[in-house]
N, CA, C and O atoms as a GROMACS GRO file, in nm:
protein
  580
    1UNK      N    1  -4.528   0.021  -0.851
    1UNK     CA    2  -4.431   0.126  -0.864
    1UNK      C    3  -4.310   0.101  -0.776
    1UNK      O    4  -4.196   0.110  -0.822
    2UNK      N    5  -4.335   0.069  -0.648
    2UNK     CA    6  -4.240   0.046  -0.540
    2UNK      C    7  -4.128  -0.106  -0.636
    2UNK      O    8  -4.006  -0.107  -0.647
    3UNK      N    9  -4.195  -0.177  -0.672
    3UNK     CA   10  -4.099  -0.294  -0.758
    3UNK      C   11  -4.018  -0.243  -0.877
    3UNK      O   12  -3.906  -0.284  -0.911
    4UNK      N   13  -4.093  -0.143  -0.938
    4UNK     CA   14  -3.999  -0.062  -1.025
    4UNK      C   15  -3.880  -0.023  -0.969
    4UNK      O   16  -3.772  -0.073  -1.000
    5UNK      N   17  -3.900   0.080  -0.873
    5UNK     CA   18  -3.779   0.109  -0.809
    5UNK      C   19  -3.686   0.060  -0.724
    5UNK      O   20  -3.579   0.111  -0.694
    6UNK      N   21  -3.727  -0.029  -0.692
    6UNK     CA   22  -3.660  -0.155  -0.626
    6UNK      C   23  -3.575  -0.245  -0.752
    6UNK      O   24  -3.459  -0.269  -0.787
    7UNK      N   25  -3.666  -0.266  -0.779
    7UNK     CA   26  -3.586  -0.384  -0.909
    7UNK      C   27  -3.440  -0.254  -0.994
    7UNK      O   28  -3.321  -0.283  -1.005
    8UNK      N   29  -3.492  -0.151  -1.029
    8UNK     CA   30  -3.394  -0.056  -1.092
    8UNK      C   31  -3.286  -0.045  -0.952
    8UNK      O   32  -3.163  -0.052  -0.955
    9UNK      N   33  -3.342  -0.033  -0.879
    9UNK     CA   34  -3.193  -0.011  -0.786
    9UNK      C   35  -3.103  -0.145  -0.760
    9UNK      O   36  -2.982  -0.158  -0.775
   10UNK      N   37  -3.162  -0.203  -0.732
   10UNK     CA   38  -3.081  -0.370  -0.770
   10UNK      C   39  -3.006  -0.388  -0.836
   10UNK      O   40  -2.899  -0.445  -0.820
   11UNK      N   41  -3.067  -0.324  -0.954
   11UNK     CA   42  -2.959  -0.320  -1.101
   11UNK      C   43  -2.892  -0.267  -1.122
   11UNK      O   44  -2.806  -0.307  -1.202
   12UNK      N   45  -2.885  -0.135  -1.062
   12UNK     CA   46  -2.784  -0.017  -1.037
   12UNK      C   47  -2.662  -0.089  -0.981
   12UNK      O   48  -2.546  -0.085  -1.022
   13UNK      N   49  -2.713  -0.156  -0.879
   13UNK     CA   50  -2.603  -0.213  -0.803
   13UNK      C   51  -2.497  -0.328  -0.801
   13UNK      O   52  -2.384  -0.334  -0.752
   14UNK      N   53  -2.576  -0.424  -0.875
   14UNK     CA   54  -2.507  -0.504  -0.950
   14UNK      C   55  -2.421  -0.434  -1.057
   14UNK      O   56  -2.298  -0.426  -1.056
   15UNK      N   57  -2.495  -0.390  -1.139
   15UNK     CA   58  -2.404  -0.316  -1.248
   15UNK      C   59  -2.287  -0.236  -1.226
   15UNK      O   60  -2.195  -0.230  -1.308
   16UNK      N   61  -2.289  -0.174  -1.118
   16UNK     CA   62  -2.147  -0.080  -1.070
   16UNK      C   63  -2.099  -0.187  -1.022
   16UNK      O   64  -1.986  -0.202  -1.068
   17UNK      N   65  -2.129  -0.279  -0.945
   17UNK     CA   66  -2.010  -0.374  -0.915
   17UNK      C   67  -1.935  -0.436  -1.000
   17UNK      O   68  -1.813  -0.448  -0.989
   18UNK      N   69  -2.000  -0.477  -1.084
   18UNK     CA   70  -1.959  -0.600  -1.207
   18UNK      C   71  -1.879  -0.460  -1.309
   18UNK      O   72  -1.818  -0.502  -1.407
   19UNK      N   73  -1.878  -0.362  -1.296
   19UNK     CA   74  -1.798  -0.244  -1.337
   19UNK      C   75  -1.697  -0.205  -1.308
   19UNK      O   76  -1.610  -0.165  -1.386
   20UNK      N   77  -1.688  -0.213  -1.133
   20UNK     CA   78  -1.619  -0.152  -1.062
   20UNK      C   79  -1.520  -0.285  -1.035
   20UNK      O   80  -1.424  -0.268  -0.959
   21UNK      N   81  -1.544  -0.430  -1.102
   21UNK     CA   82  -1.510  -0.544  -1.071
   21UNK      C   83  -1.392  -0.514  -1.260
   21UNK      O   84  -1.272  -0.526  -1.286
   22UNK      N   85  -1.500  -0.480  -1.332
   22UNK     CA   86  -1.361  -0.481  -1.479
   22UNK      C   87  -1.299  -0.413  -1.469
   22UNK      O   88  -1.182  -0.447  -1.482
   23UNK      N   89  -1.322  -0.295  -1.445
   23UNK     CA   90  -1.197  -0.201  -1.397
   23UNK      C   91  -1.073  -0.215  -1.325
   23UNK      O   92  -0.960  -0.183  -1.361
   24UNK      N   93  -1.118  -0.278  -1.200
   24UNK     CA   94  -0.974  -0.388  -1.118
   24UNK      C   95  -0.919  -0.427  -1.203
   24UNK      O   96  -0.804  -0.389  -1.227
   25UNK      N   97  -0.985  -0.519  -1.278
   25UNK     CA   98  -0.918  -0.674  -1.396
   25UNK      C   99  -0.855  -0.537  -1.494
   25UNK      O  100  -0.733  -0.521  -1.492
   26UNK      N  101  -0.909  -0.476  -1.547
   26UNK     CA  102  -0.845  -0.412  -1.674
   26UNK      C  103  -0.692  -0.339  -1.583
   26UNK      O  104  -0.595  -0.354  -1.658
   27UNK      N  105  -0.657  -0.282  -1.472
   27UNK     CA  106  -0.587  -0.207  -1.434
   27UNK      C  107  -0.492  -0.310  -1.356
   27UNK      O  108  -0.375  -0.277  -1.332
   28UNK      N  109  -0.556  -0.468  -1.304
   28UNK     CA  110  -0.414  -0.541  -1.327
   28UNK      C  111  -0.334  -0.603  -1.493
   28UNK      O  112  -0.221  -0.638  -1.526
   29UNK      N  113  -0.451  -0.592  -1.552
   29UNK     CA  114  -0.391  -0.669  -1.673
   29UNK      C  115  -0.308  -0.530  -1.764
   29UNK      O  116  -0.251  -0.548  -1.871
   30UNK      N  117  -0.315  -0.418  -1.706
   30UNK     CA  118  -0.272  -0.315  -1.788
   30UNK      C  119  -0.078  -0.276  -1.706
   30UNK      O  120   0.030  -0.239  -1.752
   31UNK      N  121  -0.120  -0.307  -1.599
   31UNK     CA  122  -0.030  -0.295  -1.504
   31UNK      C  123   0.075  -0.440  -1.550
   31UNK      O  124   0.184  -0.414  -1.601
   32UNK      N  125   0.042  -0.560  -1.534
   32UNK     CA  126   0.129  -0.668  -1.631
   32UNK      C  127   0.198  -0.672  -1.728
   32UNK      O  128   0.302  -0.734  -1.749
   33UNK      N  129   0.115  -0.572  -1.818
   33UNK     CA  130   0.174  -0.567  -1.952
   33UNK      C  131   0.293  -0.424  -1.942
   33UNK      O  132   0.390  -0.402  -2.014
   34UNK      N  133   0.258  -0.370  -1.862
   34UNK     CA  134   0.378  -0.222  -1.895
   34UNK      C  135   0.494  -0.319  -1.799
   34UNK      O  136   0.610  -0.314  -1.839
   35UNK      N  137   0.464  -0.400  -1.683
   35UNK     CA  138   0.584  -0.483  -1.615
   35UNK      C  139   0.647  -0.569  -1.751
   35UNK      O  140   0.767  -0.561  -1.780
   36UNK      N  141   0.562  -0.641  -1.820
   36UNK     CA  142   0.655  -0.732  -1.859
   36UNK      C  143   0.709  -0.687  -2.027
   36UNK      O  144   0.753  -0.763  -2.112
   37UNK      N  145   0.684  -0.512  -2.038
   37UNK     CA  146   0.731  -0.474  -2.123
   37UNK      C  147   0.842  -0.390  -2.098
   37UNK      O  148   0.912  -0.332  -2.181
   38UNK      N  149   0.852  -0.392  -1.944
   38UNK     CA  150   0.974  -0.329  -1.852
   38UNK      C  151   1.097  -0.463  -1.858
   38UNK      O  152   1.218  -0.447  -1.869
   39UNK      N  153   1.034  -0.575  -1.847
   39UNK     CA  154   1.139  -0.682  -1.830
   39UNK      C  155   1.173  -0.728  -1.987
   39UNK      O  156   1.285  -0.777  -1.998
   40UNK      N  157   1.107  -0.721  -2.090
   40UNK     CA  158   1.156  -0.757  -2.200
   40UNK      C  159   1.261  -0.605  -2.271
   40UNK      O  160   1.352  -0.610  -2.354
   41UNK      N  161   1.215  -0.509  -2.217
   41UNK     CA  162   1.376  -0.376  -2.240
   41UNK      C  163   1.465  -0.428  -2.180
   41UNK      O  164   1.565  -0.455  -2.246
   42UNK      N  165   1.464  -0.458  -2.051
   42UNK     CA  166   1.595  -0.554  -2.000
   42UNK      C  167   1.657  -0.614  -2.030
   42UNK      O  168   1.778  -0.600  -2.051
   43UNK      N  169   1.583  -0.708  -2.040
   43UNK     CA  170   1.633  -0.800  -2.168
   43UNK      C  171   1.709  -0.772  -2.297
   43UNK      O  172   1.799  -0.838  -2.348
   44UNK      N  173   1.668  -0.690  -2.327
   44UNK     CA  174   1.726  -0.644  -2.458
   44UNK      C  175   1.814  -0.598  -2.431
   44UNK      O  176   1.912  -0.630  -2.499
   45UNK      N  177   1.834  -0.506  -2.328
   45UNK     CA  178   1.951  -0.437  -2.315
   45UNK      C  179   2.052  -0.514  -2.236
   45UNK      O  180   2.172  -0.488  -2.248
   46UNK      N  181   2.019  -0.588  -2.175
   46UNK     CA  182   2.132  -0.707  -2.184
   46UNK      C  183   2.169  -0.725  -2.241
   46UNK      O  184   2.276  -0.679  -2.280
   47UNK      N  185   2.076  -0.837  -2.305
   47UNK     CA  186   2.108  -0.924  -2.459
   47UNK      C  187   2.228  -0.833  -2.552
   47UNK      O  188   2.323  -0.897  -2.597
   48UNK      N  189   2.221  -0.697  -2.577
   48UNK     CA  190   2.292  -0.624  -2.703
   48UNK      C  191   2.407  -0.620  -2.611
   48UNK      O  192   2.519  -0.624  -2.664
   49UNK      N  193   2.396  -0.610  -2.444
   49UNK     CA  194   2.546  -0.620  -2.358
   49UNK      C  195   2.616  -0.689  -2.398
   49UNK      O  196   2.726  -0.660  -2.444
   50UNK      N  197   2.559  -0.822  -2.388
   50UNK     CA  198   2.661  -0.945  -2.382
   50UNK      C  199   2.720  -1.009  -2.515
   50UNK      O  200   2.820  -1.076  -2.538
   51UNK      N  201   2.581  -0.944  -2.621
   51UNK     CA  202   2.659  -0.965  -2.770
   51UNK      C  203   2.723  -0.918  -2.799
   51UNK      O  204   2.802  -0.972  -2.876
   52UNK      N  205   2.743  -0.762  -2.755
   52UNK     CA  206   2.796  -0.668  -2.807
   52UNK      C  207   2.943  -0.656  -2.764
   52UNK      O  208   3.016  -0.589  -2.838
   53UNK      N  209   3.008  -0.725  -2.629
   53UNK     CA  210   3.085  -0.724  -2.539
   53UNK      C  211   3.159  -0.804  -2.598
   53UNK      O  212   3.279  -0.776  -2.597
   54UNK      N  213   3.116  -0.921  -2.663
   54UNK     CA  214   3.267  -1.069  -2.674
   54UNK      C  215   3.190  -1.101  -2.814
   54UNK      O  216   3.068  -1.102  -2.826
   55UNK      N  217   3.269  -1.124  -2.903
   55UNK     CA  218   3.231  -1.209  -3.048
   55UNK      C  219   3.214  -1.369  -2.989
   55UNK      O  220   3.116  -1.432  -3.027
   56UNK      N  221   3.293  -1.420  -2.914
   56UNK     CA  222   3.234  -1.545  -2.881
   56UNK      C  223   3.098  -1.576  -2.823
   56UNK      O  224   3.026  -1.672  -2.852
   57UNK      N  225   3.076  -1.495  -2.749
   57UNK     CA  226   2.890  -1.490  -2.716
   57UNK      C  227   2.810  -1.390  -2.825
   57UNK      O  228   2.694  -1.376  -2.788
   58UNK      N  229   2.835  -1.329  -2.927
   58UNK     CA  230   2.768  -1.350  -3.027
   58UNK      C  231   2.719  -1.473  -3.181
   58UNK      O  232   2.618  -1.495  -3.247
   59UNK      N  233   2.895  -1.536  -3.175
   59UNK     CA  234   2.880  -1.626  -3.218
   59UNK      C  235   2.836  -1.772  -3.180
   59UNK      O  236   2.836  -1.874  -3.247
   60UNK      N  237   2.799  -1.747  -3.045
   60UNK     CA  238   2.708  -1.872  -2.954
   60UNK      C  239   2.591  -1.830  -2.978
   60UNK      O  240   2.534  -1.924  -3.033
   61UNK      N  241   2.494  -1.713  -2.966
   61UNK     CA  242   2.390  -1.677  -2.946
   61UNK      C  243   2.341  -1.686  -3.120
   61UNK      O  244   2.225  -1.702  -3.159
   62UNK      N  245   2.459  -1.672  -3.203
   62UNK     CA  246   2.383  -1.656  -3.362
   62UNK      C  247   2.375  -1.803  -3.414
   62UNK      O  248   2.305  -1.832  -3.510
   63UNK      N  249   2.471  -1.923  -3.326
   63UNK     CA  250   2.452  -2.064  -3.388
   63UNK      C  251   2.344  -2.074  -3.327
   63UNK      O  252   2.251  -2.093  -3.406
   64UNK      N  253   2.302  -2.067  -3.186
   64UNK     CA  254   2.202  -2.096  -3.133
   64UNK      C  255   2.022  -2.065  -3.204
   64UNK      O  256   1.910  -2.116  -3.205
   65UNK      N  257   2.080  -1.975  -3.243
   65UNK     CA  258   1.953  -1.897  -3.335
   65UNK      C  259   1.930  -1.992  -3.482
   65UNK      O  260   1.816  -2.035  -3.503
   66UNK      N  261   2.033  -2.019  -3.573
   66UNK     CA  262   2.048  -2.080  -3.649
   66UNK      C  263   2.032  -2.213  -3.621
   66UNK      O  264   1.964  -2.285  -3.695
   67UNK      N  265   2.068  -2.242  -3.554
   67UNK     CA  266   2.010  -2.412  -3.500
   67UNK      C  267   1.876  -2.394  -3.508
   67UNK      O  268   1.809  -2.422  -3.608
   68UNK      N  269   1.828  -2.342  -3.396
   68UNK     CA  270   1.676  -2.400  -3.379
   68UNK      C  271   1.584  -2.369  -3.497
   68UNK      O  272   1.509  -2.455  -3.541
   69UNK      N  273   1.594  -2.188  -3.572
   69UNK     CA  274   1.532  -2.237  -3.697
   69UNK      C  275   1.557  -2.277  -3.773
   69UNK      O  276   1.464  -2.273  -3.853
   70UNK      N  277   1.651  -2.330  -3.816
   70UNK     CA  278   1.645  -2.498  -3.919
   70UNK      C  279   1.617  -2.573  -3.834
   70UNK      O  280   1.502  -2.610  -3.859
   71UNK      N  281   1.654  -2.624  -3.738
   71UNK     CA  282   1.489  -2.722  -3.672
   71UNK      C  283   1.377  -2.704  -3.713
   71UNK      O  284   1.302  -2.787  -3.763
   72UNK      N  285   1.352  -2.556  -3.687
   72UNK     CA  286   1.202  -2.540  -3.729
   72UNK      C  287   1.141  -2.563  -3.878
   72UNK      O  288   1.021  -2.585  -3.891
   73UNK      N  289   1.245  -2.557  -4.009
   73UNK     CA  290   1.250  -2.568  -4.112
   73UNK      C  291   1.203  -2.682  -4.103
   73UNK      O  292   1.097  -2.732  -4.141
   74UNK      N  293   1.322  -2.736  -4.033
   74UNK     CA  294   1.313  -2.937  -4.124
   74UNK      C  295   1.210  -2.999  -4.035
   74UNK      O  296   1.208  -3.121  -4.052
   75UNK      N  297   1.107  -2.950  -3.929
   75UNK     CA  298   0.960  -3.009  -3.895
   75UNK      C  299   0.879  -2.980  -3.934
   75UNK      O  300   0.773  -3.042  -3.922
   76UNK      N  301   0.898  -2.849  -4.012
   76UNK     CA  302   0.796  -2.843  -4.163
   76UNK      C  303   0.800  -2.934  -4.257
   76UNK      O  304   0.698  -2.995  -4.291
   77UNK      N  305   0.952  -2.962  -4.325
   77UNK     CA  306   0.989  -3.052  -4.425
   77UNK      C  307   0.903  -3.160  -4.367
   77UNK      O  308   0.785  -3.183  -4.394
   78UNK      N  309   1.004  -3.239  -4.258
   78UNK     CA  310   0.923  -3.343  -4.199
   78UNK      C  311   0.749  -3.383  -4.218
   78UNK      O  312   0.687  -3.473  -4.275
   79UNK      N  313   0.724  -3.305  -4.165
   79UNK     CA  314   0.549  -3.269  -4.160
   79UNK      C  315   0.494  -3.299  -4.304
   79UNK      O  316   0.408  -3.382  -4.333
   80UNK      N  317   0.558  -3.217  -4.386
   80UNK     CA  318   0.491  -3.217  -4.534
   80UNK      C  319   0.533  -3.351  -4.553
   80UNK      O  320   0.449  -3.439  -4.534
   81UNK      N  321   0.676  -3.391  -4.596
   81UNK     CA  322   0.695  -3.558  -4.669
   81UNK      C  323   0.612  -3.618  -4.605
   81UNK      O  324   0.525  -3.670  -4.675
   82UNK      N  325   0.598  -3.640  -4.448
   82UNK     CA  326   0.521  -3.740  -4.405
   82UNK      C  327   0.364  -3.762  -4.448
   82UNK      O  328   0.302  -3.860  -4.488
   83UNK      N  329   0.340  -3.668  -4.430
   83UNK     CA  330   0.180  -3.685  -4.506
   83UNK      C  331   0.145  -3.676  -4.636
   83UNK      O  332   0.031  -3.684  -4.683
   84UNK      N  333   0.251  -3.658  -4.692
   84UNK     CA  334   0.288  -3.665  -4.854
   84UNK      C  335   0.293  -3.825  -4.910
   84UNK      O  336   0.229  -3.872  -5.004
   85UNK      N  337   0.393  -3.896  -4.818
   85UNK     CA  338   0.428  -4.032  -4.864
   85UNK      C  339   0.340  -4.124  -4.758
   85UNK      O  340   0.342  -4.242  -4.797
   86UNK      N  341   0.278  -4.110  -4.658
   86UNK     CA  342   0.260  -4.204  -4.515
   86UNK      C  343   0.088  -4.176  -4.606
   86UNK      O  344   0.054  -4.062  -4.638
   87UNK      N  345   0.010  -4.285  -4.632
   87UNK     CA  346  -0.153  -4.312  -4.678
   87UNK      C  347  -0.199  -4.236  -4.563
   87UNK      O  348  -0.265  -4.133  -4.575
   88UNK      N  349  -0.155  -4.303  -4.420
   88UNK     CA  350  -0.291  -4.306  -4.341
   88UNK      C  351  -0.262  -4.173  -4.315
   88UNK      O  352  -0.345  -4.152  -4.227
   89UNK      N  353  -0.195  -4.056  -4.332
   89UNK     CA  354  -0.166  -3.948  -4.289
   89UNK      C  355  -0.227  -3.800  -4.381
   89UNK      O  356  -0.225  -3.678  -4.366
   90UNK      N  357  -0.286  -3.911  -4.494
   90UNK     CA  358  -0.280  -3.830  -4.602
   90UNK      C  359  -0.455  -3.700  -4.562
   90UNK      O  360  -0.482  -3.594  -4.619
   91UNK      N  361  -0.525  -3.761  -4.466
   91UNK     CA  362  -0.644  -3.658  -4.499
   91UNK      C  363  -0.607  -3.569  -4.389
   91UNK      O  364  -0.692  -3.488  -4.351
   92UNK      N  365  -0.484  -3.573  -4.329
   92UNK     CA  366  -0.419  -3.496  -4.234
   92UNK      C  367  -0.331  -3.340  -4.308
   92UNK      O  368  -0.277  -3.254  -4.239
   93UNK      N  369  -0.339  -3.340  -4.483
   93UNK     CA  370  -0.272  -3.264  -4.519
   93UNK      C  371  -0.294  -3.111  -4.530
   93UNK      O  372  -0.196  -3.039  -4.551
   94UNK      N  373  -0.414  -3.059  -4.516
   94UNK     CA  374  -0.393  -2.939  -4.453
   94UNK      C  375  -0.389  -2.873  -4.346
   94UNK      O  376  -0.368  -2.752  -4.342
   95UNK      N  377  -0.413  -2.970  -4.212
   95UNK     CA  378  -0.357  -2.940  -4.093
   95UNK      C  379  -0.194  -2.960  -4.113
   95UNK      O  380  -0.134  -2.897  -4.026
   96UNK      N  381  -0.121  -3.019  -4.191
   96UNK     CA  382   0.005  -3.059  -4.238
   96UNK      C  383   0.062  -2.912  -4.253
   96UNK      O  384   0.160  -2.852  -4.210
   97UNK      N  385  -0.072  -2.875  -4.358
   97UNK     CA  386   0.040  -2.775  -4.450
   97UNK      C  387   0.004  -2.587  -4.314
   97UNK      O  388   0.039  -2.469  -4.305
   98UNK      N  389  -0.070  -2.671  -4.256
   98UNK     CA  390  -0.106  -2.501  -4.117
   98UNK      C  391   0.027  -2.563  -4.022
   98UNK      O  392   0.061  -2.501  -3.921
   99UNK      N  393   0.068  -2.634  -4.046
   99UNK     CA  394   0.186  -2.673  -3.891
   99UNK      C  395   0.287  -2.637  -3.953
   99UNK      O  396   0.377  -2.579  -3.894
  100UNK      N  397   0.296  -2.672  -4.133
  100UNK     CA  398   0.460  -2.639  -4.167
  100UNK      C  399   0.409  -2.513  -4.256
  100UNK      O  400   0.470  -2.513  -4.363
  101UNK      N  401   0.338  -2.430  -4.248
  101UNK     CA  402   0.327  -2.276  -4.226
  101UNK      C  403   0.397  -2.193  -4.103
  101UNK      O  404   0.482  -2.105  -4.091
  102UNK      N  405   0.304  -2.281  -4.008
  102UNK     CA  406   0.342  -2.206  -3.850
  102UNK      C  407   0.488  -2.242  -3.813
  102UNK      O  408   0.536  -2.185  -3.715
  103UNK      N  409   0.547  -2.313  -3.866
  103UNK     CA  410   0.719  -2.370  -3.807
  103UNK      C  411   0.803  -2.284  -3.903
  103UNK      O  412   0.916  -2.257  -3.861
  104UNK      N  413   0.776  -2.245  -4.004
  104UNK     CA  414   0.812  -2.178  -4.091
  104UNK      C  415   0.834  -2.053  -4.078
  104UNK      O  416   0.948  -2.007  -4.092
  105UNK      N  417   0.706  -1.961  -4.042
  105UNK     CA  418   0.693  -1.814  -3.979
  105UNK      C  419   0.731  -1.780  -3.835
  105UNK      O  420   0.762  -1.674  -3.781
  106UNK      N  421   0.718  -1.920  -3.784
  106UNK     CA  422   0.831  -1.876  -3.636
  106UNK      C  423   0.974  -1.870  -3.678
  106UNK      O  424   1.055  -1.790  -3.631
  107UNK      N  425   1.001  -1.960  -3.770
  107UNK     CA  426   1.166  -1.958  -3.795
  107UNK      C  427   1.197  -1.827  -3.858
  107UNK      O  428   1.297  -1.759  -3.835
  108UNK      N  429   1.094  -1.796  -3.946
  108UNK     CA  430   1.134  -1.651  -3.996
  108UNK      C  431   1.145  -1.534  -3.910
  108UNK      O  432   1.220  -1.436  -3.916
  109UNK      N  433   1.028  -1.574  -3.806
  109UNK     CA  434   1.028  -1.440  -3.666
  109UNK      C  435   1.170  -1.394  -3.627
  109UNK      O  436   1.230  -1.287  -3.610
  110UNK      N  437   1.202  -1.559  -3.618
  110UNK     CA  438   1.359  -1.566  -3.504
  110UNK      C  439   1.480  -1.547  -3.582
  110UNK      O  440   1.595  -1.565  -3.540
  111UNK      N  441   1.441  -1.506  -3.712
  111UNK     CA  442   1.560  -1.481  -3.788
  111UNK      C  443   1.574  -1.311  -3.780
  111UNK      O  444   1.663  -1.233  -3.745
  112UNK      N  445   1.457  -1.301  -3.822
  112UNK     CA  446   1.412  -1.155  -3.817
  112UNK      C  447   1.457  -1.081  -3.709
  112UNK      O  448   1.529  -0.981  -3.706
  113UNK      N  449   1.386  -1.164  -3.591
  113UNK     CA  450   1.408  -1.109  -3.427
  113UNK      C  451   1.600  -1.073  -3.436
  113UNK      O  452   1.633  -0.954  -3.430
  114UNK      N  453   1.672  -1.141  -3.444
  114UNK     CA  454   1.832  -1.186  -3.464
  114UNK      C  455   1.859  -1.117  -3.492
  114UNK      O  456   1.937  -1.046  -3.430
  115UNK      N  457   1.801  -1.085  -3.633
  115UNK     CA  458   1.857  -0.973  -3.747
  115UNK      C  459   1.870  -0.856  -3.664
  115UNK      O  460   1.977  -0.806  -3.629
  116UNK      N  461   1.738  -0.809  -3.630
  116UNK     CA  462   1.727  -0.657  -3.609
  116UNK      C  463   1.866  -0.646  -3.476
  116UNK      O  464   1.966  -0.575  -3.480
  117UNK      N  465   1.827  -0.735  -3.380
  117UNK     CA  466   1.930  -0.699  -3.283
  117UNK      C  467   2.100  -0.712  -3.356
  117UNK      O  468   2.176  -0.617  -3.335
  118UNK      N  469   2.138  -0.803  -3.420
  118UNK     CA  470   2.278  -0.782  -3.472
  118UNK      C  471   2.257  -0.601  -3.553
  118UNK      O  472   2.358  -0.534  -3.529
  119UNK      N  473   2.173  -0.540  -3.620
  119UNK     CA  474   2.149  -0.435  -3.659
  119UNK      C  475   2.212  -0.351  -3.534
  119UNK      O  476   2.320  -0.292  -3.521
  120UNK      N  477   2.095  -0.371  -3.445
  120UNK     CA  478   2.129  -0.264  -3.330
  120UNK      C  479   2.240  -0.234  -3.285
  120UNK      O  480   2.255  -0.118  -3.248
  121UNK      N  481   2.364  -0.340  -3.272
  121UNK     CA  482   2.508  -0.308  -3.258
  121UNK      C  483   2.536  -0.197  -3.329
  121UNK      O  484   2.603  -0.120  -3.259
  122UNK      N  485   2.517  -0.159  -3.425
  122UNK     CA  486   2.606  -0.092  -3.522
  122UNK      C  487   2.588   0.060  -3.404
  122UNK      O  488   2.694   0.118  -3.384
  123UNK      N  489   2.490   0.105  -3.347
  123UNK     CA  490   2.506   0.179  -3.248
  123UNK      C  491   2.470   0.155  -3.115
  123UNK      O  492   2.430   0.252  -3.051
  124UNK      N  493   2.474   0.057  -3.066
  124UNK     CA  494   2.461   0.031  -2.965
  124UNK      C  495   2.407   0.139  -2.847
  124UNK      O  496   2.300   0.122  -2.789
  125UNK      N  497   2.486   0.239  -2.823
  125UNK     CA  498   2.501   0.300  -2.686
  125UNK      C  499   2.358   0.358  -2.725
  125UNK      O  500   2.254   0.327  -2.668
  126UNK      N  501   2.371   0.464  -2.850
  126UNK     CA  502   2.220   0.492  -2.875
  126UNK      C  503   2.109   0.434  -2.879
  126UNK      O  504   2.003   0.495  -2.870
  127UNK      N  505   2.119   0.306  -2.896
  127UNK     CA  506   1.986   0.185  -2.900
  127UNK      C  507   1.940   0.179  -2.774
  127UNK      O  508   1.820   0.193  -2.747
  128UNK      N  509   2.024   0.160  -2.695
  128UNK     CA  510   2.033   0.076  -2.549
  128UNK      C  511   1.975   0.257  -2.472
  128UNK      O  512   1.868   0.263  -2.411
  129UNK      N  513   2.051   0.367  -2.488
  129UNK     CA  514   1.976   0.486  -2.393
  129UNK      C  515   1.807   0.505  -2.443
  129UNK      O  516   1.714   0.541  -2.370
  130UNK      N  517   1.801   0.474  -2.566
  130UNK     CA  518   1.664   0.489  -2.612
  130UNK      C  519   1.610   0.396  -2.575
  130UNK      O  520   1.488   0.411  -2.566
  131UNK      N  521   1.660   0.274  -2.538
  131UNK     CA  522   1.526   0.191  -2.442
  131UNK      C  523   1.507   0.184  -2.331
  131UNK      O  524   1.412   0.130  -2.274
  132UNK      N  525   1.671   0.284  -2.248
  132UNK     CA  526   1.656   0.275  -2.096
  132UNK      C  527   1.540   0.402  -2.050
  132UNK      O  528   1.455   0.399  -1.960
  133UNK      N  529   1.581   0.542  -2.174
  133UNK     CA  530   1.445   0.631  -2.174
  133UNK      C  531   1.311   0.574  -2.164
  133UNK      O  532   1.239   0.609  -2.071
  134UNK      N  533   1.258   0.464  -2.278
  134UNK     CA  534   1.182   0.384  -2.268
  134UNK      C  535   1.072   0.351  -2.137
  134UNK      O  536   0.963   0.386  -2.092
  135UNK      N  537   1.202   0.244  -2.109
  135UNK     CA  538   1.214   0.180  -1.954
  135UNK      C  539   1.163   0.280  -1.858
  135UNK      O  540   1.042   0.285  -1.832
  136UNK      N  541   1.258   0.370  -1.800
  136UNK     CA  542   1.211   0.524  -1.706
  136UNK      C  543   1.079   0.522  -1.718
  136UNK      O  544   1.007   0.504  -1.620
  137UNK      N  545   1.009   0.549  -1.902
  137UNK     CA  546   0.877   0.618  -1.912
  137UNK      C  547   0.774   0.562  -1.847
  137UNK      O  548   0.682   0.611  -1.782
  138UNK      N  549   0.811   0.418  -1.884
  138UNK     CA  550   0.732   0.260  -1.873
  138UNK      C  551   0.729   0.244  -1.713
  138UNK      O  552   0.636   0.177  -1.666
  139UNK      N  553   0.840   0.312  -1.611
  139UNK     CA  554   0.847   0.291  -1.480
  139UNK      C  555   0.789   0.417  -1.431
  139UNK      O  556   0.774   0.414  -1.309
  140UNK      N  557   0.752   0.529  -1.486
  140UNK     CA  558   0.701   0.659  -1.417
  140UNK      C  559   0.577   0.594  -1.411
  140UNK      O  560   0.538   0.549  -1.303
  141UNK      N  561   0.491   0.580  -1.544
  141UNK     CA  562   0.378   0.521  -1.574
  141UNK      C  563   0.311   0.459  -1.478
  141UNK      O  564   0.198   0.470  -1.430
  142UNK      N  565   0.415   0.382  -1.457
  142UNK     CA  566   0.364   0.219  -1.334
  142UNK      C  567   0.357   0.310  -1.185
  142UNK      O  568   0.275   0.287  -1.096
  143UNK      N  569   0.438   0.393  -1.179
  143UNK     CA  570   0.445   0.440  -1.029
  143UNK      C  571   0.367   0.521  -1.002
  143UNK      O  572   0.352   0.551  -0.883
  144UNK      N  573   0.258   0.611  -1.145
  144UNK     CA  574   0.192   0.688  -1.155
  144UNK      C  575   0.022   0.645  -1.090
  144UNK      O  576  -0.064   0.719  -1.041
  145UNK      N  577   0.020   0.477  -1.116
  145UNK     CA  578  -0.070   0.459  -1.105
  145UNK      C  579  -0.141   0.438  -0.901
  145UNK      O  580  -0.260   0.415  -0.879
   0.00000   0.00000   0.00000
């Protein structure tokens, strides 16, 4: 009987630790994510600053965008001809066709991503207070804890 209750309390104790141990982990990893969802509003609200401020740094920031996904396009292209025409490449073709999927749907992300923010100009001041509200909520939150 005495090993019963011995062994159960052991376990008690381990168990609240290894509890009291995820809880830490969950409340830094929860705490990370509201920070680095504090620094990506920043970001943004930069970002619509500085586009929004000079057509020449929008029209740097929209070639820039346009560059890299057609990069990303033509290492799909790439990808496919090569294992299309190259033998020894050929039992490589549906890892081929998952790489010029994935180069593809990032280029679309970053078009997308682009899009919406050239969108957001059209009101700016309102975009930008609705994410600094945001921001505040995202910083009470953090200070709450």
């Amino acid at each position: 009987m005495d090993d019963i209750s011995l062994s159960t309390a052991i376990f008690s104790i381990v168990c609240s630790l290894i509890a009291s141990w995820l809880f830490l982990k969950y409340q830094k990893i929860s705490e990370y994510r509201v920070k680095k969802k504090i620094a990506d509003l920043d970001f943004e609200i930069e970002f619509l600053d500085r586009i929004g401020n000079g057509y020449k740094e929008l029209i740097r920031v929209s070639v820039k965008v346009i560059c890299f996904s057609l990069g990303l396009c033509a290492t799909a292209a790439v990808v496919l001809v090569a294992t299309y025409f190259l033998g020894p490449l050929a039992p490589f073709k549906s890892v081929a066709v998952i790489i010029a999927l994935i180069c593809l749907i990032s280029a679309a992300g970053i078009f997308f991503a682009h899009f919406r923010s050239l969108v957001q100009l059209i009101d700016k001041e309102s975009v930008q207070n609705k994410m600094r509200t945001k921001k505040e909520a995202l910083e009470s939150k953090l200070e709450s804890r």
